[in-house]
C-alpha positions in Angstrom: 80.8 -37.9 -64.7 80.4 -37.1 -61.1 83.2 -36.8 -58.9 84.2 -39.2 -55.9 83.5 -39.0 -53.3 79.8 -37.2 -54.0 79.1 -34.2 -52.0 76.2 -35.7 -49.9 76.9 -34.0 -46.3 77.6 -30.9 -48.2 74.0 -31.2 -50.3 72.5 -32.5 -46.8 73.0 -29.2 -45.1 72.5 -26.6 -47.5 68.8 -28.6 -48.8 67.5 -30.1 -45.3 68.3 -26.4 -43.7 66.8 -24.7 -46.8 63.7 -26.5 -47.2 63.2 -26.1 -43.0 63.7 -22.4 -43.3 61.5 -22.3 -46.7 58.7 -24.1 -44.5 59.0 -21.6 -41.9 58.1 -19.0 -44.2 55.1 -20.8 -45.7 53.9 -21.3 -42.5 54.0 -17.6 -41.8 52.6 -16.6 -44.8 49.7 -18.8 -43.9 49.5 -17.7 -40.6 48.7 -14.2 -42.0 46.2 -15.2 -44.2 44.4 -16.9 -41.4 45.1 -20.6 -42.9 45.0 -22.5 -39.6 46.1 -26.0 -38.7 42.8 -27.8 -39.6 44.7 -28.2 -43.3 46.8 -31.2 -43.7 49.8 -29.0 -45.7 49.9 -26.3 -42.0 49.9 -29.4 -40.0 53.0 -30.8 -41.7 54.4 -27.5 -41.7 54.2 -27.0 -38.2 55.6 -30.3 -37.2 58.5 -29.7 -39.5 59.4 -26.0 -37.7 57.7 -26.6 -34.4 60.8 -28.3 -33.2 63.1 -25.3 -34.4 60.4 -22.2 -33.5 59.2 -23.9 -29.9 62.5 -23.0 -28.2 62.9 -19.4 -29.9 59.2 -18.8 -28.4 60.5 -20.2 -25.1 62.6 -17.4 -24.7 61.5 -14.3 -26.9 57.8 -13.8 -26.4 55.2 -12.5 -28.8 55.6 -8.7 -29.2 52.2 -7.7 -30.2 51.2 -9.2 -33.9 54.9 -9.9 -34.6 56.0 -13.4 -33.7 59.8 -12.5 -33.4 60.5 -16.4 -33.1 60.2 -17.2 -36.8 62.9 -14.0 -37.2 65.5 -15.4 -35.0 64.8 -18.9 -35.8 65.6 -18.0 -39.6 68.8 -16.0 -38.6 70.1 -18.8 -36.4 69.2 -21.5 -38.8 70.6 -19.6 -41.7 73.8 -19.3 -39.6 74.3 -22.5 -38.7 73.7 -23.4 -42.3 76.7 -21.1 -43.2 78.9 -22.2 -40.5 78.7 -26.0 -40.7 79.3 -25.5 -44.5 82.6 -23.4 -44.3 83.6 -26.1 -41.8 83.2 -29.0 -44.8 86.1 -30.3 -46.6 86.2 -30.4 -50.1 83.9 -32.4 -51.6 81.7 -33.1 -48.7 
């Protein structure tokens, strides 16, 4: 039997910023192999991390063929993640 209350915020944060950072890397991985937005799957992709990525690229520009966006995006989304769940109570 589970325990009350259920650990929804806590389940909240470490899926919803997994599955962002694990569409990130999808999306890069596609972007190497020259998969493009004119599939449905990239287009979702993109709308999912565009949001995160767009003010990364804002400030860090392109360096050559490494796209140093995705990089800091994952750190400071993977950061976050780890922060905000430290910061739960119990059960949360």
């Amino acid at each position: 039997m589970l325990g009350f209350p259920l650990p929804i915020v806590n389940w909240i944060i470490t899926y919803g910023i997994s599955f962002i950072i694990l569409a990130m890397f999808i999306r890069a991985v596609a972007s190497w192999l020259r998969f493009d937005e004119r599939y449905a799957i990239i287009r979702f992709l993109a709308r999912i991390t565009d949001p995160f990525i767009d003010p990364v690229r804002r400030i860090v520009p392109p360096m050559g063929i490494i796209d140093m966006a995705f990089i800091i995006t994952f750190f400071l989304l993977r950061t976050m993640q780890v922060l905000l769940l430290q910061g739960l109570p119990t059960n949360w």
